[in-house]
C-alpha positions in Angstrom: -45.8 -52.4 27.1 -43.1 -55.0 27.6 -40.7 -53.7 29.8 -37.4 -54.9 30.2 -34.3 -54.5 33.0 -30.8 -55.3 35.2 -28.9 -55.3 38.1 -26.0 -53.6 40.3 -24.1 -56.7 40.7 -25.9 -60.0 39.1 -29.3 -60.9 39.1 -31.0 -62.7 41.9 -29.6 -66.1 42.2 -31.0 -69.4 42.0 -29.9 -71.4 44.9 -27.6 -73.7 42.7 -26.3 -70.1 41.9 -25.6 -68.8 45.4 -22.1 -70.8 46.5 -19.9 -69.1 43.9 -18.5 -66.2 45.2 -16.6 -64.0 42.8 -18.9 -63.8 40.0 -22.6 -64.8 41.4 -22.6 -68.1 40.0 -22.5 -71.6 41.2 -22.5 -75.0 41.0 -25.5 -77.5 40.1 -24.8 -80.8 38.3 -25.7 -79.6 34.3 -24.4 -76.2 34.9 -21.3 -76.7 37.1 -19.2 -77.8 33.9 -20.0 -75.2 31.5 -19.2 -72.7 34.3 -15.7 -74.2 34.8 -14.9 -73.7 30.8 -16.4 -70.1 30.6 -13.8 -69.5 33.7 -10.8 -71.3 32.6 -11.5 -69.0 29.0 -11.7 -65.8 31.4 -14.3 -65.0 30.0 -16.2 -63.8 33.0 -12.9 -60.8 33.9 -14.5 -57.9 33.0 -13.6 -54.9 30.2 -13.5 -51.8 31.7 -11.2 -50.4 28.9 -13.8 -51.5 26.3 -16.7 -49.9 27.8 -14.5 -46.5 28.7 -14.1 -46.5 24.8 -17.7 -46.7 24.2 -18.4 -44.6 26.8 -16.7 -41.9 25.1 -17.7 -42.8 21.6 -21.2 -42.7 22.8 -20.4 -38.7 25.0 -18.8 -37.4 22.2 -21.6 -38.8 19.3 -24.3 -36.6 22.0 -22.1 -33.6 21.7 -21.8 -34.2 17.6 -25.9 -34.0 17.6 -25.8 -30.9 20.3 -23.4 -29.0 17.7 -25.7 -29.8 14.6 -28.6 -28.4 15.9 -26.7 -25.0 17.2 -25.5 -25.2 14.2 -29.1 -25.5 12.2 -30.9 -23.7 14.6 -34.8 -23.5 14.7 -35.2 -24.9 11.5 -37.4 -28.1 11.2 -34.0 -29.3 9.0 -32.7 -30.3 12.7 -35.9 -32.9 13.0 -33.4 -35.7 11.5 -31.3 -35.4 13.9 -33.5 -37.4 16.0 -32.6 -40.3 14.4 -29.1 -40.6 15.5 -29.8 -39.1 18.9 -32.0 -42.1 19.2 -29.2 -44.5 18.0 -27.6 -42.7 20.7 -29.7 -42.8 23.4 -30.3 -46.8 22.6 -26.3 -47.3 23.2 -26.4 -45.3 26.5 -29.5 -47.5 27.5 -27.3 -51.0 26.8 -24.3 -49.3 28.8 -26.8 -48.7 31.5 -28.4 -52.1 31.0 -24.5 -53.7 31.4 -23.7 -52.1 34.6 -26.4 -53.4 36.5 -25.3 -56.2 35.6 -21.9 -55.9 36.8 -20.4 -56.4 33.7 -18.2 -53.3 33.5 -16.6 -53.4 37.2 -17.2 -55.4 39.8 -16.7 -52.4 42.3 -20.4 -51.0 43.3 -20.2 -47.7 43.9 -18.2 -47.0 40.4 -21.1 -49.7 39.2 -24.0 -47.4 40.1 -22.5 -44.2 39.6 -22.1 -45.3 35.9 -25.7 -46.7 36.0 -27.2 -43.6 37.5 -25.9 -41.4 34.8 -26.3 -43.9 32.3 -30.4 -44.3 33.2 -31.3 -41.7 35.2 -29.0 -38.8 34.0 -28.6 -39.2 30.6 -32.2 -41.1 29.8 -34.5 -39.8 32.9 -35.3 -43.7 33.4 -35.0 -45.2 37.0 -32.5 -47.3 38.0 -34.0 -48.6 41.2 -36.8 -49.4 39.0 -35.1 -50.9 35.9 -33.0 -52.8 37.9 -35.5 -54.6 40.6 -37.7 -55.6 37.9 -35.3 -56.9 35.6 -33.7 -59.2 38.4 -36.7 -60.5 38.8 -37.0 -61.6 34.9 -33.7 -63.1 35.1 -34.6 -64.9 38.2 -37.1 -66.7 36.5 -37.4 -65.8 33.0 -40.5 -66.2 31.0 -42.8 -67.8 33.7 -46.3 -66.4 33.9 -46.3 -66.1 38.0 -42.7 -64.9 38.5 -41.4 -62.6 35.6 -43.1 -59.3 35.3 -41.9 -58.8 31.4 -44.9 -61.5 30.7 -47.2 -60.2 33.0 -50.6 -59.4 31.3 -49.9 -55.8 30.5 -51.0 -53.8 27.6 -49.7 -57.2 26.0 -50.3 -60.7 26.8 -48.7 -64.0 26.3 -50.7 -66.6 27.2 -53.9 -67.9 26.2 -55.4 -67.6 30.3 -54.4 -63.8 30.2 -57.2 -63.3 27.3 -60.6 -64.1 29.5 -60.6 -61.2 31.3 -60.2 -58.7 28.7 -62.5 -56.0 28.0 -63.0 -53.1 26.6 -59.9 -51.4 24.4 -57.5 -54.1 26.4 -59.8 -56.4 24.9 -59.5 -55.2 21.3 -55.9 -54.5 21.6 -55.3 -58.3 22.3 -57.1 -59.1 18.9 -54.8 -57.8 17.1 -51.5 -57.1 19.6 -48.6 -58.5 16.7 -49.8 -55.9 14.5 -50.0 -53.1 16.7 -46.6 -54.7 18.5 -44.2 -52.3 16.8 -46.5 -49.0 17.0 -46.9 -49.2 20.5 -43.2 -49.9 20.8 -43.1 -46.2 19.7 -44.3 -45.4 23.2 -42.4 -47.3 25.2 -39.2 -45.0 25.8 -41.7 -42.5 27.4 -43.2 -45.6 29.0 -39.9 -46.3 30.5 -39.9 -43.0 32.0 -43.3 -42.5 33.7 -42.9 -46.1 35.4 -39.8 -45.5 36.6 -41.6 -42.2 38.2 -44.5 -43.7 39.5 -42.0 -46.7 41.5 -40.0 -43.7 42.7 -43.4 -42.2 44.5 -44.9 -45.1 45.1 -44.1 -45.8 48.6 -43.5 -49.6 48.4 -40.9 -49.0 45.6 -37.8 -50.1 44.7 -36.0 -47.5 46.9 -34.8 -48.7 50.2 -34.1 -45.4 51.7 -34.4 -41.6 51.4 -31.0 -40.7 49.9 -31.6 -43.5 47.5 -35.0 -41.7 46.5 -33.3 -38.2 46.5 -30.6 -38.9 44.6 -32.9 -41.0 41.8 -35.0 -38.1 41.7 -32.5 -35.3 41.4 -31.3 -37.0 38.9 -34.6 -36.9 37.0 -35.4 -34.1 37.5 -32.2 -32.8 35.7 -32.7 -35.2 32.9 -36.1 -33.5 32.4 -34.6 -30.1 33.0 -31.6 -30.2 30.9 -33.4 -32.6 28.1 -36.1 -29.0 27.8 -33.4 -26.8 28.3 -31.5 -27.9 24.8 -34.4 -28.2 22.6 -35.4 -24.9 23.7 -32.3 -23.3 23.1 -32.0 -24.4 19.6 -35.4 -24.8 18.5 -39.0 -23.1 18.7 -41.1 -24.5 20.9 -43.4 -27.0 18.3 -40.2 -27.6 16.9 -38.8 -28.8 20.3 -42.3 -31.1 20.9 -42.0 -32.7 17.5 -38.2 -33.3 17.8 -39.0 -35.2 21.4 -41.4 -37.1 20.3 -39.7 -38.3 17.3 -36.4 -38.9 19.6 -38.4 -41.0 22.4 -40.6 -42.8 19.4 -37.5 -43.9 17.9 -35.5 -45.1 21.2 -38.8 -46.8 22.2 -39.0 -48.5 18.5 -35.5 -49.5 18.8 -35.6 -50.8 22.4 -38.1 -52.8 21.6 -36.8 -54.5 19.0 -33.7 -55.4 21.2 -36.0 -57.0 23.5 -38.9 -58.5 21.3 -37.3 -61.3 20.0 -35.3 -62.8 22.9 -38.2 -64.4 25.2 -41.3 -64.1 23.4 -42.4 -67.8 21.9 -39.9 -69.3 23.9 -40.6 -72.2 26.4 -42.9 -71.1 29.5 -41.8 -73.0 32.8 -44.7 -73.2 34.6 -46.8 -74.6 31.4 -44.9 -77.3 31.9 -44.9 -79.6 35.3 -41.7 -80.0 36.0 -40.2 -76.1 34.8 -40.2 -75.3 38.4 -37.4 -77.6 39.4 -35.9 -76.9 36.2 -31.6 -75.8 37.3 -30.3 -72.7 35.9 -28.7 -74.2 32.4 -32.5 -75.5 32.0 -34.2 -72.1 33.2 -32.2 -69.7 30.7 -31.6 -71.8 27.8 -35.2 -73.1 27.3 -36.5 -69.9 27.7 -33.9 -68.0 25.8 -33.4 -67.4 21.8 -30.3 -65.8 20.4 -29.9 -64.3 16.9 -27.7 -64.5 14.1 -25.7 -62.1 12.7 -22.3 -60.0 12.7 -20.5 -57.0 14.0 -23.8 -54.6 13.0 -26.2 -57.4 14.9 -24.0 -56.8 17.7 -24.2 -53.1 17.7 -28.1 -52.2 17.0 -29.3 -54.8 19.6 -26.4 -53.8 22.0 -25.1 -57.7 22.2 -28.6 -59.0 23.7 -29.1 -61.1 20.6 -26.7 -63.4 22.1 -29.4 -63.9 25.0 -28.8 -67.4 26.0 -25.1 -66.4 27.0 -26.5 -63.6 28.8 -29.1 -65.5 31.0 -26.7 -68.1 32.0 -23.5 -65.4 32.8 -25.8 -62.1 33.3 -22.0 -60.2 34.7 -20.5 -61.3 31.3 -18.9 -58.5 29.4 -20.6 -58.0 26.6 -17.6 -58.4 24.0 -16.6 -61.7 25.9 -20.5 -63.0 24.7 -19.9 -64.3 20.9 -16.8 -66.0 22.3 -18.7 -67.7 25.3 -21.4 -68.8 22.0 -19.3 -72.3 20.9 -19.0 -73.7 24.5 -22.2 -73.2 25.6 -23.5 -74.2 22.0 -21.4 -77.6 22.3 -22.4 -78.3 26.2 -26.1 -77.8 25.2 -25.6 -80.2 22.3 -23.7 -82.6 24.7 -26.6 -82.4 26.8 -29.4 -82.7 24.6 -31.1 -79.3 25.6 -32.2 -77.1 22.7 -30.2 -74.4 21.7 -32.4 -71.8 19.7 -30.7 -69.5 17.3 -32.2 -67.8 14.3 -31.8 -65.0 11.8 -32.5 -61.4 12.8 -36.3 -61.4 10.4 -37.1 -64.5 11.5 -36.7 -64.0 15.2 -39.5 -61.2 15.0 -41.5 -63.9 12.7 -41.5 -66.0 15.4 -42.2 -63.9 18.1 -45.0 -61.6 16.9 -46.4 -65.1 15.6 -46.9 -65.6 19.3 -48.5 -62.8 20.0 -50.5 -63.9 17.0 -51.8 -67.1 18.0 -52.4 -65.5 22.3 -55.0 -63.4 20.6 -56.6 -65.8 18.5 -59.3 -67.2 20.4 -60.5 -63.5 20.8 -60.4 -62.3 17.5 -62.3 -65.7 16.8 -65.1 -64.3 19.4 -64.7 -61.0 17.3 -65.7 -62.7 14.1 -68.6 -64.9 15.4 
C-alpha cells in the first residue's frame, strides 16, 4: 500500500539545507531567497496555541463518540458512529504527522511525547516507524532508488517496476487505479502491522531498548484499550464490524490525503540531471498542491498545500496558505512549475498514473 510519514524535528536535510540552524533549513542559490521572505513573514514561529485548540477539539470529539455508544449500547444503531470516529482518528493522525515534523514546538521531548500519544497511543501506529520512513520521502521525494512511498509495493509507479510481476501482484498492477481506493480501505490496519513488524525487526527504527519499550507499551495499550471500549458497549460481532468499518474508513481517508500529492509528479532520477537538482527544485517538481477552502484544509489536514510543506516541512500548518503567494511568485520568477489543481482533478491525474504504469501489462493480458 502506499505509505506515508514525518519527523521529530525536520526531515533529513539536503546539504544546501544543513547550515541553517534554527529551523533546519539553509542556504543554496534558488532557495536562499524564498527562505529569507518566508522568515521575515514569521512564518516558520510555530502555533502551539492553535494546535492545543485542536488538540482538545479533537479529545473532546473521541469522548462525544465514547458517550454515543454508552449511550446506544449493543445495538448495530452505534455502527455509524464509525464514521466520525474515523474523521477523528484522521485529525489525530495529521497532529501526529505535524509533530514529527516539529511544527507544533520546537522542544523534543514535548515534540515526541505529543507524537507518541498522537501515533502510538491514540492510533496503535509507530512512530519510530512513521517517522524514519517518512524522512526518508522528504529527503528525496518521489525518486525510484531513494523514497520508499514509490517503492514497488502492492502498487507501482513506474513502468521498470512491472517486469517482474507475477502472479496476483501481477494482476493487481493491471488494473491498480481501479482497485486504488479499495485497497486504501486496508491501509489504516496496514499502518499498524508495519509499524509492528519495524518494532520486532531487529534492524528497525529503534535505536535502543527504552525506545522499543516504551513504543511497544504504548501499543499494546492502544490495542488493549481500542478492545476494551467496543467490548464494553457492544457484542462481540458488533465490536468486529464496528473496527473494521472504523480502520476501513481512516485508511480510505488517509489515503486520499496522500494520493494526490506525489503521484504523476516529476521523477528525479528519470531525468539526468534530478540528482543535482537543489532543494526548491527537489520539492516543487515533485510536489502538487490542491485547490480549495477552509473544508480542503480540514479533510486533508493542510497536506494539499504540499509544495509549501516539502520546502518548510517545520511549518505550522495554519502558517501554509499564507506561505502559498511567495512561493507561488518566486517559482514564477524562476521559471520552475508550480502545480496546483482542483481537489477531483488531482485524483484524475494521479490514478491516471497508475493507469498508464499498468498499461503495458494489461496490454500482455489482452494479447
Amino acid at each position: 500500500m502506499p505509505q506515508a510519514t514525518a519527523t521529530l524535528t525536520a526531515p533529513l536535510a539536503a546539504p544546501e539545507q544543513r547550515p541553517a540552524r534554527r529551523h533546519g533549513y539553509g542556504g543554496g542559490s534558488e532557495f536562499a531567497p524564498l527562505l529569507r521572505t518566508i522568515k521575515e513573514q514569521g512564518l516558520l514561529d510555530r502555533r502551539p496555541g492553535w494546535y492545543a485548540r485542536g488538540i482538545v477539539v479533537n479529545l473532546l470529539g473521541i469522548a462525544a463518540v465514547i458517550a454515543g455508544l454508552a449511550l446506544i449500547g449493543p445495538s448495530w444503531w452505534a455502527l455509524p458512529l464509525a464514521v466520525p470516529l474515523a474523521l477523528l482518528s484522521a485529525r489525530i493522525a495529521f497532529v501526529g504527522h505535524d509533530a514529527g515534523h516539529a511544527q507544533i514546538t520546537d522542544h523534543r521531548s514535548l515534540g515526541r511525547i505529543i507524537q507518541l500519544v498522537h501515533a502510538n497511543l491514540l492510533l496503535g501506529m509507530s512512530r519510530e516507524w512513521w517517522n524514519d520512513k517518512h524522512n526518508r520521502h522528504h529527503a528525496n521525494p518521489n525518486h525510484l532508488d531513494k523514497d520508499p512511498d514509490v517503492a514497488a509495493d502492492v502498487l507501482v509507479f513506474a513502468a521498470h517496476q512491472t517486469t517482474d510481476r507475477t502472479g496476483l501482484r501481477r494482476w493487481l498492477t493491471r488494473h491498480q487505479a481501479w482497485l486504488f481506493f479499495p485497497l486504501t480501505t486496508l491501509e489504516g490496519i496496514a499502518l499498524k502491522v508495519y509499524g509492528v513488524q519495524a518494532l520486532l525487526a531487529k534492524d528497525g527504527p529503534c535505536r535502543t531498548s527504552r525506545e522499543r519499550l516504551v513504543e511497544g507499551g504504548l501499543l499494546l495499550a492502544h490495542v488493549a484499550g481500542y478492545t476494551a471500549l467496543l467490548l464494553t458497549f457492544l457484542s462481540p460481532l458488533q465490536a468486529l464490524v464496528f473496527a473494521l468499518l472504523h480502520q476501513m474508513l481512516l485508511g480510505v481517508h488517509l489515503g486520499m490525503a496522500f494520493a494526490p500529492n506525489h503521484k504523476g509528479m516529476e521523477m528525479p532520477d528519470a531525468h539526468p540531471d534530478g540528482d543535482s537538482w537543489g532543494h526548491l527544485r527537489r520539492q516543487v517538481l515533485t510536489s502538487r498542491n490542491i485547490r480549495g477552502g477552509a473544508l480542503t484544509d480540514w479533510f486533508l489536514g493542510g497536506l494539499n498545500y504540499q509544495v509549501e510543506h516539502h520546502l518548510f516541512p517545520s511549518m505550522p500548518r495554519p502558517h501554509l496558505r499564507l506561505a502559498q503567494p511567495a512561493v507561488r511568485a518566486h517559482c514564477r520568477a524562476l521559471g520552475i512549475p508550480y502545480t496546483e489543481t482542483g481537489f477531483v482533478d488531482s485524483y484524475r491525474q494521479a490514478l491516471g498514473h497508475l493507469h498508464e504504469v499498468g498499461a503495458p501489462l494489461r496490454v500482455e493480458g489482452v494479447a
